[in-house]
PDB file of N, CA, C, O and CB in Angstrom:
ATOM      1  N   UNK A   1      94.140  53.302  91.620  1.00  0.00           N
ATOM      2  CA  UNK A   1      93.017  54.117  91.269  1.00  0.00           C
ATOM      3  C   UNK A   1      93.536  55.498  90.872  1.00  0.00           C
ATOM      4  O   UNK A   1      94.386  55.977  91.622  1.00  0.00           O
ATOM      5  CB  UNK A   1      92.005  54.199  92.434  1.00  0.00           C
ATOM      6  N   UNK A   2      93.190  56.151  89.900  1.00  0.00           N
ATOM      7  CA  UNK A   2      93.512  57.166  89.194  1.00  0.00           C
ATOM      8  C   UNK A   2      91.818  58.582  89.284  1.00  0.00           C
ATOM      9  O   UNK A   2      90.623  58.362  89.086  1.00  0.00           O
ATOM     10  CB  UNK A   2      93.975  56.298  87.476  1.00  0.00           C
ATOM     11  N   UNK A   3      92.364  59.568  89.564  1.00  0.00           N
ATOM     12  CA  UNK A   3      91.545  60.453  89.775  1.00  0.00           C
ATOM     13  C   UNK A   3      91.996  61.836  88.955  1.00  0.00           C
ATOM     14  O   UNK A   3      93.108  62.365  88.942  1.00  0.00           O
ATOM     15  CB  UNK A   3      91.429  60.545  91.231  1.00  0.00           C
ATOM     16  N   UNK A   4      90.674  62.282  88.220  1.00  0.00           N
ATOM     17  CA  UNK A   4      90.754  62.661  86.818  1.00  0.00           C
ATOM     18  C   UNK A   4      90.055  64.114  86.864  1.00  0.00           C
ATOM     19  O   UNK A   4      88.834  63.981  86.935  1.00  0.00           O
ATOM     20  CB  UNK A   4      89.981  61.522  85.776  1.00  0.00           C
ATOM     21  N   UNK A   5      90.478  65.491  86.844  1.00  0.00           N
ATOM     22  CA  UNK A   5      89.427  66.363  86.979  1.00  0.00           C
ATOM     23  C   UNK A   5      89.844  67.397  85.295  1.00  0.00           C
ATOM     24  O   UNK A   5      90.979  67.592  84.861  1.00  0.00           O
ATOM     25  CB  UNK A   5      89.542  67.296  88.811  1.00  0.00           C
ATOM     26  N   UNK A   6      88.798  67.787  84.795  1.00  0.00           N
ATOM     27  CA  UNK A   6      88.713  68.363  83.418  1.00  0.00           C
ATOM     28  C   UNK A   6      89.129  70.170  84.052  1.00  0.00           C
ATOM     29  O   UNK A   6      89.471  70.961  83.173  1.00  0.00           O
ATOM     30  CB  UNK A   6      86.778  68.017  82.521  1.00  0.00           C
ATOM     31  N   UNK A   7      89.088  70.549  85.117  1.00  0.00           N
ATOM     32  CA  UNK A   7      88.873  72.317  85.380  1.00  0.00           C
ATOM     33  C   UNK A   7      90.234  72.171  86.197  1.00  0.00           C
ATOM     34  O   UNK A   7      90.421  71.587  87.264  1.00  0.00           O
ATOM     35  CB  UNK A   7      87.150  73.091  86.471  1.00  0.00           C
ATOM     36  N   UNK A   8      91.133  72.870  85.389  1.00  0.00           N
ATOM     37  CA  UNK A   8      92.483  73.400  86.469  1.00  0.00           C
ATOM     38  C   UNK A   8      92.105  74.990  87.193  1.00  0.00           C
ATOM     39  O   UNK A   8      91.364  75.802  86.640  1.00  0.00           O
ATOM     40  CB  UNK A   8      94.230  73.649  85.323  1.00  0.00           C
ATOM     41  N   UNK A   9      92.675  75.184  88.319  1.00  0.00           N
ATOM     42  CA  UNK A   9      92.494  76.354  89.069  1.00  0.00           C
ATOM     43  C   UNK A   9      94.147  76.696  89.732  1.00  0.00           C
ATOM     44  O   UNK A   9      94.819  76.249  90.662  1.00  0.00           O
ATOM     45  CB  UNK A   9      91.195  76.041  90.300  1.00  0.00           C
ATOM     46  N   UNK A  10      94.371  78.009  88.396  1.00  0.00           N
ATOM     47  CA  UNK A  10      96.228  77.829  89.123  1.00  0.00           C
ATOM     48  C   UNK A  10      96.089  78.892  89.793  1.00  0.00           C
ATOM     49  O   UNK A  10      97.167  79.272  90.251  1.00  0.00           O
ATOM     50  CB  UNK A  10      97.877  77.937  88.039  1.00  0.00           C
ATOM     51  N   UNK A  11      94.786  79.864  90.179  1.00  0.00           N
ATOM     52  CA  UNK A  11      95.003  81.176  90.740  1.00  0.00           C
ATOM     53  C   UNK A  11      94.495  80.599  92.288  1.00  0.00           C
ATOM     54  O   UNK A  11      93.883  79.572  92.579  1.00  0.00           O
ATOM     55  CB  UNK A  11      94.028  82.595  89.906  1.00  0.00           C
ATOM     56  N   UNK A  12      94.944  81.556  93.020  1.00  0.00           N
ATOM     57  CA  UNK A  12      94.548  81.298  94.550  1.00  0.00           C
ATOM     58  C   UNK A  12      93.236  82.901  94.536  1.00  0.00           C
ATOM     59  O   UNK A  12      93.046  83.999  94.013  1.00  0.00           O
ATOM     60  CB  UNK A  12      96.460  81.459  95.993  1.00  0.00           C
ATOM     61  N   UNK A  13      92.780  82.113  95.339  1.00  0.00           N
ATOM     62  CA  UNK A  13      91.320  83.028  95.825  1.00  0.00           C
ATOM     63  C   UNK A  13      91.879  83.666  97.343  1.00  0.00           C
ATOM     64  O   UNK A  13      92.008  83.111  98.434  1.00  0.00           O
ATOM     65  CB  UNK A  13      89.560  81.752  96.123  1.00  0.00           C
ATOM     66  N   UNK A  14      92.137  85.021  96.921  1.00  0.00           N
ATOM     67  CA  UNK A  14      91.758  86.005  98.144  1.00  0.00           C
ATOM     68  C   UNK A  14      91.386  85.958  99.384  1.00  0.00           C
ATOM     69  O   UNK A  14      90.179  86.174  99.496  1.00  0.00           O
ATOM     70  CB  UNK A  14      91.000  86.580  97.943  1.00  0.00           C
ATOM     71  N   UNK A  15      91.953  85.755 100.415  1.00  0.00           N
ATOM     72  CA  UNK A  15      91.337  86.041 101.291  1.00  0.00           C
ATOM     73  C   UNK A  15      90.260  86.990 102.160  1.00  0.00           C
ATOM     74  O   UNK A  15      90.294  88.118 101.670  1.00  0.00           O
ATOM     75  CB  UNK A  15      91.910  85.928 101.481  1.00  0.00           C
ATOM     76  N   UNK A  16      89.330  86.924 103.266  1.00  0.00           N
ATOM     77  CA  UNK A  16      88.036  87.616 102.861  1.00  0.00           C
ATOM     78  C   UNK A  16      89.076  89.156 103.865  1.00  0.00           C
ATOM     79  O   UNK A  16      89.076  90.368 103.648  1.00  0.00           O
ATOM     80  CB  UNK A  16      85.972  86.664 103.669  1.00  0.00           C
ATOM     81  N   UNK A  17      89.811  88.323 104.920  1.00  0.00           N
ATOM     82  CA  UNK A  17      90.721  89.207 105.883  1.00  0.00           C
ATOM     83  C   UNK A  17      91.462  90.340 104.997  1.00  0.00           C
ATOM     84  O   UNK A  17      91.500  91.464 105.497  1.00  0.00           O
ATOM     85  CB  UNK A  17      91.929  88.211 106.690  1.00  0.00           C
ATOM     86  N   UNK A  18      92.117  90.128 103.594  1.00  0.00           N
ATOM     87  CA  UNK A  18      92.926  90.480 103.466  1.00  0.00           C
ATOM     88  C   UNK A  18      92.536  91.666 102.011  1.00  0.00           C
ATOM     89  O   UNK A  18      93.269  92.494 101.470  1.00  0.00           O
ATOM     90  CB  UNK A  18      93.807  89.323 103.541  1.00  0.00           C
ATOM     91  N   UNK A  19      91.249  91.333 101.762  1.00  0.00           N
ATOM     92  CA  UNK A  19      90.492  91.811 101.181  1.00  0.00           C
ATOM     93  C   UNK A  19      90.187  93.318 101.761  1.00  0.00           C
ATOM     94  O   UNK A  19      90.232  94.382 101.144  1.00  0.00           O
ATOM     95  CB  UNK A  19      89.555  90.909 101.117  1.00  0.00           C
ATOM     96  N   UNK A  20      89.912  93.116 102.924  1.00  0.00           N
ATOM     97  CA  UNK A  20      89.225  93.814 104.306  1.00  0.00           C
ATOM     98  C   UNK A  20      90.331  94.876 104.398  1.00  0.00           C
ATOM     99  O   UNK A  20      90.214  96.100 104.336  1.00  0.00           O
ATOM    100  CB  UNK A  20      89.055  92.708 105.915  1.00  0.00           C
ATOM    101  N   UNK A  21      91.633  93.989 104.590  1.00  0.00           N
ATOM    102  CA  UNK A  21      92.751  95.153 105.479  1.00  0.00           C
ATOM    103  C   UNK A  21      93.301  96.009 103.656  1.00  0.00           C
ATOM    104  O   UNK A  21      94.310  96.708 103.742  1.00  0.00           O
ATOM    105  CB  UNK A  21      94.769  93.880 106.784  1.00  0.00           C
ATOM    106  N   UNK A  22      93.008  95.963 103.011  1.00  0.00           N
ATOM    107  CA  UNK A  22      93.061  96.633 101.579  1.00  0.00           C
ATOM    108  C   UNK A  22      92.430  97.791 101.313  1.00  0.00           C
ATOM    109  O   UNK A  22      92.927  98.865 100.976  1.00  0.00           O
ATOM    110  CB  UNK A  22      92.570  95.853 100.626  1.00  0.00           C
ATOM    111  N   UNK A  23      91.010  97.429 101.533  1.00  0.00           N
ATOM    112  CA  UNK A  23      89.932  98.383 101.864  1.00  0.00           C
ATOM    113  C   UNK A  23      90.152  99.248 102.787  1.00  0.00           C
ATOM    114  O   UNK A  23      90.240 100.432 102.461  1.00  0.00           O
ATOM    115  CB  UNK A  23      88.856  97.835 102.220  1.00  0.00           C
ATOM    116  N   UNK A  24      90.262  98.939 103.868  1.00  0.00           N
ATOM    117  CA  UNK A  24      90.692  99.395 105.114  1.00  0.00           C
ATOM    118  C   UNK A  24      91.850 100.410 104.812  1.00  0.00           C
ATOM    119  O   UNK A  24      91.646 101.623 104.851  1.00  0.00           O
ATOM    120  CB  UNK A  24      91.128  98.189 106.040  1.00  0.00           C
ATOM    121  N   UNK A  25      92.911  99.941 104.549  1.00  0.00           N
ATOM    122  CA  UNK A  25      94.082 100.711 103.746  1.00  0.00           C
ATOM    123  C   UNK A  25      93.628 102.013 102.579  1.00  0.00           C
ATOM    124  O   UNK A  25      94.027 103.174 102.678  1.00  0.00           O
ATOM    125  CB  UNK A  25      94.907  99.434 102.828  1.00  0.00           C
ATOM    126  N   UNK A  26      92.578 101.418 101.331  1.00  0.00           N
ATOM    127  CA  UNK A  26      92.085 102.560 101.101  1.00  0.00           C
ATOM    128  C   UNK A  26      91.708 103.543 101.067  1.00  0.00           C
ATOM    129  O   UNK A  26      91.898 104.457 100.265  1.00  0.00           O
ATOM    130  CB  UNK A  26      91.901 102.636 101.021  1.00  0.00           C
ATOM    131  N   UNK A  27      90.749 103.417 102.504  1.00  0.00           N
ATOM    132  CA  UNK A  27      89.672 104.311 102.691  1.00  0.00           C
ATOM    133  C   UNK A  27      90.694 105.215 103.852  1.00  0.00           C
ATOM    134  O   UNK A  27      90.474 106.412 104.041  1.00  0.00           O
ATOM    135  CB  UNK A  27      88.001 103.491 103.268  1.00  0.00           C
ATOM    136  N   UNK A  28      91.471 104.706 104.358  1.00  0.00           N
ATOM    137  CA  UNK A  28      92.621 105.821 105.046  1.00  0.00           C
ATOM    138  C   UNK A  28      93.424 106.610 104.370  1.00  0.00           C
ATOM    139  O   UNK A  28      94.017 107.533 104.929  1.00  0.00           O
ATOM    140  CB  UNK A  28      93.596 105.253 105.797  1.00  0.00           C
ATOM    141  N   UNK A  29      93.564 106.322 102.937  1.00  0.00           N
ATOM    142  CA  UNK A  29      94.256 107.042 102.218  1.00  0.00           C
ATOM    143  C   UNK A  29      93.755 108.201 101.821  1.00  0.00           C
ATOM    144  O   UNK A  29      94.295 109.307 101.805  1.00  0.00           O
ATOM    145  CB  UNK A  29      94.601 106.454 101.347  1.00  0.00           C
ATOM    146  N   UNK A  30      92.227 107.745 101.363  1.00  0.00           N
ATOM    147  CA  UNK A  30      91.777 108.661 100.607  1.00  0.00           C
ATOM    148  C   UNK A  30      90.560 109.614 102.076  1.00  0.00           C
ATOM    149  O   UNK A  30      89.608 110.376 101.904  1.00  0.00           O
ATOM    150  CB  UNK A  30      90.976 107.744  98.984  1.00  0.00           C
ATOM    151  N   UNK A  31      91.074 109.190 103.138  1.00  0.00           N
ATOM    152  CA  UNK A  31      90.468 110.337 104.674  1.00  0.00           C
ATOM    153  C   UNK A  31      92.110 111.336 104.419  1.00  0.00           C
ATOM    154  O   UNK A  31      92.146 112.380 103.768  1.00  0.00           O
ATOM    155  CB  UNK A  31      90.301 109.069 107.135  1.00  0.00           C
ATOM    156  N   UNK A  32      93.027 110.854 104.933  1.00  0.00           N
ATOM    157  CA  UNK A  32      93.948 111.798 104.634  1.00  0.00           C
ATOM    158  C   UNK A  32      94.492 112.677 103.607  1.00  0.00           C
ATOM    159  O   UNK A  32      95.235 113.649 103.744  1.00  0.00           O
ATOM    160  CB  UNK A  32      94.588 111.402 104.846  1.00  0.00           C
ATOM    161  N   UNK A  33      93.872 112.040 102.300  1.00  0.00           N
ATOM    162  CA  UNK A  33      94.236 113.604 101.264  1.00  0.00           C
ATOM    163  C   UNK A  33      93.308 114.146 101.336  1.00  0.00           C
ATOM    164  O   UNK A  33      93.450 115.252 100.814  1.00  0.00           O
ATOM    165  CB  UNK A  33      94.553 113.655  99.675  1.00  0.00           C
ATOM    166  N   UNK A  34      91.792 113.914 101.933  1.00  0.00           N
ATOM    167  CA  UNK A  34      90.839 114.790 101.556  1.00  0.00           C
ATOM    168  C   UNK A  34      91.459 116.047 103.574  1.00  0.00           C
ATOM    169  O   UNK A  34      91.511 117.277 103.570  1.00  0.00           O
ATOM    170  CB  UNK A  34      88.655 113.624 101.265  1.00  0.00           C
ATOM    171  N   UNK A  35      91.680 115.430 104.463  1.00  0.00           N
ATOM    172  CA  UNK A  35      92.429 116.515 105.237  1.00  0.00           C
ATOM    173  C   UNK A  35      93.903 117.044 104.516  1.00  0.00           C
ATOM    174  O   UNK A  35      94.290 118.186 104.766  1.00  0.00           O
ATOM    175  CB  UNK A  35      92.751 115.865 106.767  1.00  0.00           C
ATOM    176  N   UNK A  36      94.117 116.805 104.274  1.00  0.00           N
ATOM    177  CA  UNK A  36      95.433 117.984 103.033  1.00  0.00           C
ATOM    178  C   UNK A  36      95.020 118.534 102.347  1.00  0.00           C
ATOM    179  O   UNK A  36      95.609 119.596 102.147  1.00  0.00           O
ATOM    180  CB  UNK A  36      96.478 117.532 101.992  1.00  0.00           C
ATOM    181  N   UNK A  37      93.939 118.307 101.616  1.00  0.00           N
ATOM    182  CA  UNK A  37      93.161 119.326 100.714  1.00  0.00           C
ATOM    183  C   UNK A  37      93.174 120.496 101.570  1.00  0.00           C
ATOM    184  O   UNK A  37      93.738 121.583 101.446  1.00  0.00           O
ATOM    185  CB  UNK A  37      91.589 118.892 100.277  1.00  0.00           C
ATOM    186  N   UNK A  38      92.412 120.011 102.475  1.00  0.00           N
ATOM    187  CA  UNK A  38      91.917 121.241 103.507  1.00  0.00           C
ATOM    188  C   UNK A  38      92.941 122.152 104.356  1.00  0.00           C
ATOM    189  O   UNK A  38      92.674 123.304 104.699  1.00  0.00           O
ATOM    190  CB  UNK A  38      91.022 120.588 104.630  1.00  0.00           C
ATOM    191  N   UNK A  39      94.053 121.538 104.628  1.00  0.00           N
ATOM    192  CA  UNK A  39      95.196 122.211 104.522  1.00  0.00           C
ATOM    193  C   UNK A  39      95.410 123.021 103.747  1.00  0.00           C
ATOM    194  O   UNK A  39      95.392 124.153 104.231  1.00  0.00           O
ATOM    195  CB  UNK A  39      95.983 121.651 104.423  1.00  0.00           C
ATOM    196  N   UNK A  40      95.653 122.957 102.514  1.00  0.00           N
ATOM    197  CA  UNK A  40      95.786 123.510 101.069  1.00  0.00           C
ATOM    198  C   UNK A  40      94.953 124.868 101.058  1.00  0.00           C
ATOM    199  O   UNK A  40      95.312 126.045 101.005  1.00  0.00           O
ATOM    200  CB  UNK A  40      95.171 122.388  99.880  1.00  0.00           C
ATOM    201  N   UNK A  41      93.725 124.268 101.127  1.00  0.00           N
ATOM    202  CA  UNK A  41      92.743 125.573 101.210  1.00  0.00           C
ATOM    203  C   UNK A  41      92.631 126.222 102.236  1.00  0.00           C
ATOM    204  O   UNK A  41      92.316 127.380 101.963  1.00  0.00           O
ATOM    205  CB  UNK A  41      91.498 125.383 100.988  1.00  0.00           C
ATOM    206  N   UNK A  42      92.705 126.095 102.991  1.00  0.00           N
ATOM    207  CA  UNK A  42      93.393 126.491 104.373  1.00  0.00           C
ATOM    208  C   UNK A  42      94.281 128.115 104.396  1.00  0.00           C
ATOM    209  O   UNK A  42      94.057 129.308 104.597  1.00  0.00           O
ATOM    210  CB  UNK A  42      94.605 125.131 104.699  1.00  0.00           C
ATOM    211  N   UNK A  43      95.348 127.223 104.057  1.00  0.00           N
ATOM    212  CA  UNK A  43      96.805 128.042 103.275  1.00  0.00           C
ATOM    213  C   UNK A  43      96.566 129.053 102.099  1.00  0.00           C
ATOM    214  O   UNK A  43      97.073 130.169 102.215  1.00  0.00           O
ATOM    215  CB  UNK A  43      97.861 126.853 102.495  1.00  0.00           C
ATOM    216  N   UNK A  44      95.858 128.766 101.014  1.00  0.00           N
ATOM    217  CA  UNK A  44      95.956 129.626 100.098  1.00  0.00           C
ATOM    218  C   UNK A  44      94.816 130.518 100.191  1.00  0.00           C
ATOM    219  O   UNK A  44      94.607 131.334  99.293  1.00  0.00           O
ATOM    220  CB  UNK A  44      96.105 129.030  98.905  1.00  0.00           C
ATOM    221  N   UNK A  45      93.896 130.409 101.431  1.00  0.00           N
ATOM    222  CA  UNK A  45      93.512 132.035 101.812  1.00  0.00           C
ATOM    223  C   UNK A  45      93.881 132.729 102.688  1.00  0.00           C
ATOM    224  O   UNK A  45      93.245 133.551 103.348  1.00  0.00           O
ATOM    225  CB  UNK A  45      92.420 132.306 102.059  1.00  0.00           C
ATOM    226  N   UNK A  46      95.495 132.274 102.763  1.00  0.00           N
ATOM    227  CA  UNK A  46      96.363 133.214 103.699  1.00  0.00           C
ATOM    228  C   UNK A  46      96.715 134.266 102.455  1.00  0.00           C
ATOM    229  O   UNK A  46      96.493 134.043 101.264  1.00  0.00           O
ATOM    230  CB  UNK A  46      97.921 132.359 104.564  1.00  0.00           C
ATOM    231  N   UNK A  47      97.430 135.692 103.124  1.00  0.00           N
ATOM    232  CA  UNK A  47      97.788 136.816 102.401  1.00  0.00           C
ATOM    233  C   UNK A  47      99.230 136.200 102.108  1.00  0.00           C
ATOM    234  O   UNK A  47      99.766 135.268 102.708  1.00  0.00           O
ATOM    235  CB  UNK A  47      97.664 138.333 103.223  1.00  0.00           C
ATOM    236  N   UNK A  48      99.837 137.108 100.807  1.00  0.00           N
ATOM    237  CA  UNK A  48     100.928 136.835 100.905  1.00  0.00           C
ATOM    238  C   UNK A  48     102.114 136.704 102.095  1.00  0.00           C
ATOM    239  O   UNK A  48     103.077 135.973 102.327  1.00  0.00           O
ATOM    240  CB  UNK A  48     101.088 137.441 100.212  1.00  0.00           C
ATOM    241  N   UNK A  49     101.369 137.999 102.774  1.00  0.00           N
ATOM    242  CA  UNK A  49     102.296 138.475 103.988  1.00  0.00           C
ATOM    243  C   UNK A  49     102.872 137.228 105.090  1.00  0.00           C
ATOM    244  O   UNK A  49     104.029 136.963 105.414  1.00  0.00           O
ATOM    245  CB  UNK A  49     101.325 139.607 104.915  1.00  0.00           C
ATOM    246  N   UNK A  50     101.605 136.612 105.499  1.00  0.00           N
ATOM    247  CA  UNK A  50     101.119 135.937 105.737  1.00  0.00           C
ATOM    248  C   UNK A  50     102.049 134.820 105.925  1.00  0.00           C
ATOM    249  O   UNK A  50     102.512 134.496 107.018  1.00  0.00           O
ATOM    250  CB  UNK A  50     100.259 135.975 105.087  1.00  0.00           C
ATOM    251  N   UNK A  51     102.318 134.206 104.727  1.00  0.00           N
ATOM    252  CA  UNK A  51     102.784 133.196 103.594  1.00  0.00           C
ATOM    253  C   UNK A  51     103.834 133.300 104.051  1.00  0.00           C
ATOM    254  O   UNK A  51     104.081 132.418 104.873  1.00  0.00           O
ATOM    255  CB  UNK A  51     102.681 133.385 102.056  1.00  0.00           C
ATOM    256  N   UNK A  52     105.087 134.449 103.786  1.00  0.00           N
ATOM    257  CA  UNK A  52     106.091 134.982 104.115  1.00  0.00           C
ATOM    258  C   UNK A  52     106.546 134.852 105.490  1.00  0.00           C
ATOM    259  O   UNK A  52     107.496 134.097 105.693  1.00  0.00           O
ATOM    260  CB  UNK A  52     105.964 136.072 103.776  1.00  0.00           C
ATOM    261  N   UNK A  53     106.115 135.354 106.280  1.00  0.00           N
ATOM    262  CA  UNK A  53     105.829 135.031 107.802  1.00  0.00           C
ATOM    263  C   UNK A  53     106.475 133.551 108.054  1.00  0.00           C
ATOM    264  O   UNK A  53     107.519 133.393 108.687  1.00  0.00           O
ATOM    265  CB  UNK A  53     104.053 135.033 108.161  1.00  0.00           C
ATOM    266  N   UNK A  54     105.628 132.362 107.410  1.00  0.00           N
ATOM    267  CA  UNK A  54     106.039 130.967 107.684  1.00  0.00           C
ATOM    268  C   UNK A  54     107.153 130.239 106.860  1.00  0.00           C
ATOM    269  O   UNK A  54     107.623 129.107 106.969  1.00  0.00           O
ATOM    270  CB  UNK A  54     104.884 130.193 107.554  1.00  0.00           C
ATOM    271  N   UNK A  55     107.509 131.626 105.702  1.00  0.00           N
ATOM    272  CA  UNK A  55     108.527 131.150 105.080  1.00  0.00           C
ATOM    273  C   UNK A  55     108.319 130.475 103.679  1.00  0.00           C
ATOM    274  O   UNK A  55     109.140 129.752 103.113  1.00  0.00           O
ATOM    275  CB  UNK A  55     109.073 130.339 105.943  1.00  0.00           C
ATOM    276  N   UNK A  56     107.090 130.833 103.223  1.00  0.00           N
ATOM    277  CA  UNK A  56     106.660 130.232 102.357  1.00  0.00           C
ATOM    278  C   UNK A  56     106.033 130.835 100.486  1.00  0.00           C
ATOM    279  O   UNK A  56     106.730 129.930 100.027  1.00  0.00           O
ATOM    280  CB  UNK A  56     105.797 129.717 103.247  1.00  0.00           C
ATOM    281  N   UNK A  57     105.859 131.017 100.129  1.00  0.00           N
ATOM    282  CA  UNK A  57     105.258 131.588  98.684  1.00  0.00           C
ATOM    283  C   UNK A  57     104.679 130.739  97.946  1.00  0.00           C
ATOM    284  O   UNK A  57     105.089 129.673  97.486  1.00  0.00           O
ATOM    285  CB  UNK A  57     106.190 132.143  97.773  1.00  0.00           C
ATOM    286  N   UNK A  58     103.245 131.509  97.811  1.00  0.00           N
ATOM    287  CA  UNK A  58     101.943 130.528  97.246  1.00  0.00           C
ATOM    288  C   UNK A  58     102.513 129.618  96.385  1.00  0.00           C
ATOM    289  O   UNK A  58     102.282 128.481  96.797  1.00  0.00           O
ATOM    290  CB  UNK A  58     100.704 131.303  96.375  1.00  0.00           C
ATOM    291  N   UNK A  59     103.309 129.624  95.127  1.00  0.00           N
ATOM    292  CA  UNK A  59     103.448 128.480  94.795  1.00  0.00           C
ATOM    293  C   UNK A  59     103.931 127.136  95.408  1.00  0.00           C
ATOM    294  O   UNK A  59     103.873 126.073  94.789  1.00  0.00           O
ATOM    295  CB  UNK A  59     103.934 128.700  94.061  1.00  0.00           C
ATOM    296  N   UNK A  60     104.436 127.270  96.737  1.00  0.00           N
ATOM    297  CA  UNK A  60     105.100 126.242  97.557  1.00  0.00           C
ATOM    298  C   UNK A  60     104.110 125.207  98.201  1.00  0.00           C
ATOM    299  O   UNK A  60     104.279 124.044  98.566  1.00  0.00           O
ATOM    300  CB  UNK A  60     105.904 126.940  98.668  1.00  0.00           C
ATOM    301  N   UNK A  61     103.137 125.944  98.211  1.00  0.00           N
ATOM    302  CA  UNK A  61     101.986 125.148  99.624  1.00  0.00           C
ATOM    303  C   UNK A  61     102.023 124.191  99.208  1.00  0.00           C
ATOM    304  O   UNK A  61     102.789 123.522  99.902  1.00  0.00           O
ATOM    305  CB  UNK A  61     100.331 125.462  99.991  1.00  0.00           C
ATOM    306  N   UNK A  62     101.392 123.271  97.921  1.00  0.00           N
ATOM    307  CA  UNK A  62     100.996 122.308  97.697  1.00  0.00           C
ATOM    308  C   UNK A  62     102.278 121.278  98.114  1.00  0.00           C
ATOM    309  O   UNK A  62     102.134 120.201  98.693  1.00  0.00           O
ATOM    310  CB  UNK A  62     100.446 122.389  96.387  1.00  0.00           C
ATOM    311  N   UNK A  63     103.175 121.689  97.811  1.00  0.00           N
ATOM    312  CA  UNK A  63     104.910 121.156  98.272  1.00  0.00           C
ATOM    313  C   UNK A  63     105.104 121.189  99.749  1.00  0.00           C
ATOM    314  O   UNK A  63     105.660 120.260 100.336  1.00  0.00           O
ATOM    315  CB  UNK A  63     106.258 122.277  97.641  1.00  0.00           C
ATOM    316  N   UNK A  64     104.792 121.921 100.166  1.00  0.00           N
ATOM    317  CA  UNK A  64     104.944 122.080 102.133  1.00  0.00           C
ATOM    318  C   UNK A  64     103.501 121.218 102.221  1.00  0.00           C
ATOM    319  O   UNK A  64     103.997 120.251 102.798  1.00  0.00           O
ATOM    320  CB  UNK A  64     104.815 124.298 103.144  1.00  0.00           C
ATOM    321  N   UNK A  65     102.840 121.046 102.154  1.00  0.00           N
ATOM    322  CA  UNK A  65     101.559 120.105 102.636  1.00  0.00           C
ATOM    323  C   UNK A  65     101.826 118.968 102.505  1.00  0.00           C
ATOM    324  O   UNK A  65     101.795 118.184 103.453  1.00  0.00           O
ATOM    325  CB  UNK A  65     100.296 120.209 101.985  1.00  0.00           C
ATOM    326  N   UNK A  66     102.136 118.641 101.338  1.00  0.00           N
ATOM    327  CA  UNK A  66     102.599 117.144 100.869  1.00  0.00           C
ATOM    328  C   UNK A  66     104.092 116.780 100.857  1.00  0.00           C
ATOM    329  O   UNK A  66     104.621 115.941 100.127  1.00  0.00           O
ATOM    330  CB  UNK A  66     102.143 116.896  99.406  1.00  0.00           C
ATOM    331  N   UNK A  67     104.627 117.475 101.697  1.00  0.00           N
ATOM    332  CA  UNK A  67     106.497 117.264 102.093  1.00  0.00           C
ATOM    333  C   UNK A  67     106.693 116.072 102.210  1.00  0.00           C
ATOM    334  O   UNK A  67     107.387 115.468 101.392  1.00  0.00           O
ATOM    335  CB  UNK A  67     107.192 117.870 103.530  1.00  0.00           C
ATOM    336  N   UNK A  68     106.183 115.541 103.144  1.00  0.00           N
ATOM    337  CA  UNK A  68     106.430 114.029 103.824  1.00  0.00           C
ATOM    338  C   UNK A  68     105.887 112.582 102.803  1.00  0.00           C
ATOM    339  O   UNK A  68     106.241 111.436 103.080  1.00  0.00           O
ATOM    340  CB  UNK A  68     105.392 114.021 105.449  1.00  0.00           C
ATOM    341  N   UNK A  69     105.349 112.785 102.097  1.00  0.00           N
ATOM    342  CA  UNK A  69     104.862 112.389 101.171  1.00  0.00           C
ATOM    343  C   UNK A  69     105.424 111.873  99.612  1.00  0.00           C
ATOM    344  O   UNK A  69     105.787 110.731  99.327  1.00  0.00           O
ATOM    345  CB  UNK A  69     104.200 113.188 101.211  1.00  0.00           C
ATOM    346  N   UNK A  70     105.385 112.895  98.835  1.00  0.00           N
ATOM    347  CA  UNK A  70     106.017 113.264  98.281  1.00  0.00           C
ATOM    348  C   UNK A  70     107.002 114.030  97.832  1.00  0.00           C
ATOM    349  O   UNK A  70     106.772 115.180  98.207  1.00  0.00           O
ATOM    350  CB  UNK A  70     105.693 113.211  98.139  1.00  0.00           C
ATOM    351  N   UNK A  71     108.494 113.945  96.896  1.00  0.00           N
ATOM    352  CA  UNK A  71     109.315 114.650  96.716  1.00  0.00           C
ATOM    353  C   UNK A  71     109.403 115.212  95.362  1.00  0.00           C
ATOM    354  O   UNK A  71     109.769 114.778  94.270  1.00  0.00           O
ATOM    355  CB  UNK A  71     110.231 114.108  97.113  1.00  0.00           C
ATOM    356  N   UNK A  72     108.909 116.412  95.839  1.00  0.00           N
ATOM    357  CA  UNK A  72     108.432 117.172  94.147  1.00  0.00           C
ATOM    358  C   UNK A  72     109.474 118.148  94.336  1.00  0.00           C
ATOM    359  O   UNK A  72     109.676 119.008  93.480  1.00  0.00           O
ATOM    360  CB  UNK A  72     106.552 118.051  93.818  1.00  0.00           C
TER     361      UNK A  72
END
């Protein structure tokens, strides 16, 4: 006996778990840059003096916030 189907399916369907831990993954990403933002702004209504103090000059912040992160 021979069994005959016309619709091939070569992709695999997603899991609903894994779907989930993606999302999940997302939405942590985008909680932690919106707290670095706030860092950021934070920082750049410090005075220069300020700035200096921690060793730093306004153009740096965005680079000292996002150190660990990225290597700019």
């Amino acid at each position: 006996m021979a069994f005959y189907t016309d619709t091939i399916e070569s992709r695999t369907v997603p899991k609903a778990s894994s779907a989930l831990t993606l999302m999940s993954r997302a939405f942590r990403r985008i909680i932690a840059a919106q707290n670095r933002s706030t860092d950021v702004e934070r920082m750049q209504a410090l005075d220069d003096n300020e700035l200096a103090d921690m060793g730093l000059s306004r153009d740096a912040i965005v680079r000292h916030v996002y150190r660990d992160i990225y290597y700019i």
